[in-house]
N, C-alpha and C positions, 0 to 999 in steps of 0.2 A: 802217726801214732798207731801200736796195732790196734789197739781195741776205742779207741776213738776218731773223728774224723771232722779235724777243729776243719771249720767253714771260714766265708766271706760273705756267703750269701746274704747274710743280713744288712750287710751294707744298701743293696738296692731296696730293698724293704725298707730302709730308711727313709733314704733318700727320696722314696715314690712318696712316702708318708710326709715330709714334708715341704714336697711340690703340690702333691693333689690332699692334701688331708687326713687324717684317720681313721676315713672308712674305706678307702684306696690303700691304705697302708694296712690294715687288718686282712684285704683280699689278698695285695701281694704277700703279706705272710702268710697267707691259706694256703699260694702256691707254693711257695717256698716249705713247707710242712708237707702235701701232696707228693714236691721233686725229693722232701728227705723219705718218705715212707716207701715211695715208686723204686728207690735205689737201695735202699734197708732188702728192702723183698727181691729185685731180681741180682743184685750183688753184695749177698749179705756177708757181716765177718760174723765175729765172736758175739757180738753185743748186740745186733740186727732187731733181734726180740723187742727190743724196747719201743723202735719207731715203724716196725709192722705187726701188723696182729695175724698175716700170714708166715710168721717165722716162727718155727715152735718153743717153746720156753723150754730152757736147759733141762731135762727128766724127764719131759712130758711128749705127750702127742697133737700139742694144740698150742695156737698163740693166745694173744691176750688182747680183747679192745680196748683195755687202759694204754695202748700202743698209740693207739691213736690219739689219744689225749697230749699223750708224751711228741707226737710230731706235730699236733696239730694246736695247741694251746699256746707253748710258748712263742709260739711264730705267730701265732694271728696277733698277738699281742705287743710283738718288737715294736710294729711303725703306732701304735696307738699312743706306745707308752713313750718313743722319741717323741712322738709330734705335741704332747702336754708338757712333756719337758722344755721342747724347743718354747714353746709356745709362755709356760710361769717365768723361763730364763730370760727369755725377749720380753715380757715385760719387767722386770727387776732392773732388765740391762737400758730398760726406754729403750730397745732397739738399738742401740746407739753402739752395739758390739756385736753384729748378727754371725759372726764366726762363732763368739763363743757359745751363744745358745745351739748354733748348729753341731758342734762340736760335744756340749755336753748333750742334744738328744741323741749324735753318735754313741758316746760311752753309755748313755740310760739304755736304746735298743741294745745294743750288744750284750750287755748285762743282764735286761730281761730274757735274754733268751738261753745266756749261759746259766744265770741261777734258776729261773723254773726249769729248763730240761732235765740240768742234773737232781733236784729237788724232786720233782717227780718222778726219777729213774729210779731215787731211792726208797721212794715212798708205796712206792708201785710193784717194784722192780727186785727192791734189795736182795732177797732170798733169792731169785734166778742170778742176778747177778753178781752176788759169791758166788756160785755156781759156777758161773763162765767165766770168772776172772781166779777159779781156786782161791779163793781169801775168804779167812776167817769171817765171819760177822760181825765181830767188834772192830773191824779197822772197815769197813764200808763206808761210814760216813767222812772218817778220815783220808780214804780217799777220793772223793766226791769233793771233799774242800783243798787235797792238793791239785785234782784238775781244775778246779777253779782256779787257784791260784797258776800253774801252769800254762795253762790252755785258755781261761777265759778273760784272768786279766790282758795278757797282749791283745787278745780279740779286741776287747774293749778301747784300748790304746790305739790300735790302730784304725776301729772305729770312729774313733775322735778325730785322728788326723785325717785319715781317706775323708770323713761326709764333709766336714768344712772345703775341702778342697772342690771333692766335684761337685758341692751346691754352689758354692764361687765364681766355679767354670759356668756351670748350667743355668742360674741367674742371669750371668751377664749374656752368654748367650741369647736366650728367650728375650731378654731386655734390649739387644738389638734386631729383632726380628719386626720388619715391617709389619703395620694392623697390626700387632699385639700389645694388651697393656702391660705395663712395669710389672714384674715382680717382685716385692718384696723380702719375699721369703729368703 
């Protein structure tokens, strides 16, 4: 897409968050914020402003630290908010279904990262970004919720199917590894 640049990355972010927890899952989304800001700034497009405060805002001479917010919030946030998900599912489900909880803290990360980004881009953002995208100010939010609809539902969907899979794999793995106790997760 030219002026977006739908990810995966939040998949591992998941995934770490619910192997090692959600204070593990907030660091990997730190880096995972850090590799979007680090790339925003040295191969920026149209829209780069948002997730570096070294990218100048469309008219001006200067970025914005609300950039950082916008890379660095909703990522620290993806594995905290899979792993409480995972975590209310797996008990409702008694455990007794651990795909599905892992499956819906996939679609929860993936969502939190698609609704705060864009949420913030408009909050933050809006007026530069008419700017850069040429659009009116009244259709901004409208389009904010067609890339939602676009771009962040399939995220999500395939968030769903990818984490059940490779927590499956990587369970049982770990679960046969000499000296190691069972995983549950």
């Amino acid at each position: 897409m030219p002026l977006l640049r739908p990810t995966t990355l939040h998949i591992p972010v998941i995934v770490g968050a619910l192997l090692l927890g959600p204070k593990y899952g907030a660091a990997l989304g730190f880096v995972f914020g850090l590799a979007s800001m680090l790339f925003a700034t040295f191969f920026p497009g149209a829209t780069s402003f948002v997730f570096s405060p070294f990218i100048d805002l469309p008219g001006t001479d200067n970025g914005s630290l609300m950039a950082l917010v916008v890379a660095f919030v909703p990522r620290v946030f993806i594995g905290v908010a899979a792993w409480y998900a995972y975590v209310e599912v797996d008990k409702l489900l008694h455990s007794r279904k651990r795909i599905t909880s892992w499956a819906v803290a996939g679609l929860v990360g993936a969502l939190t990262n698609t609704l705060l980004v864009l949420h913030f881009i408009f909050f933050f953002f809006g007026e530069a970004w008419n700017s850069a995208r040429a659009t009116p100010s009244t259709v901004v939010y409208w389009g904010i919720l067609s890339i939602i609809s676009i771009n962040g539902i399939p995220e999500a969907i395939m968030s769903a199917i990818i984490v059940p899979a490779v927590m499956g794999a990587l369970v049982a793995v770990i679960n046969r590894m000499p000296s190691k106790q069972s995983v549950s997760r």
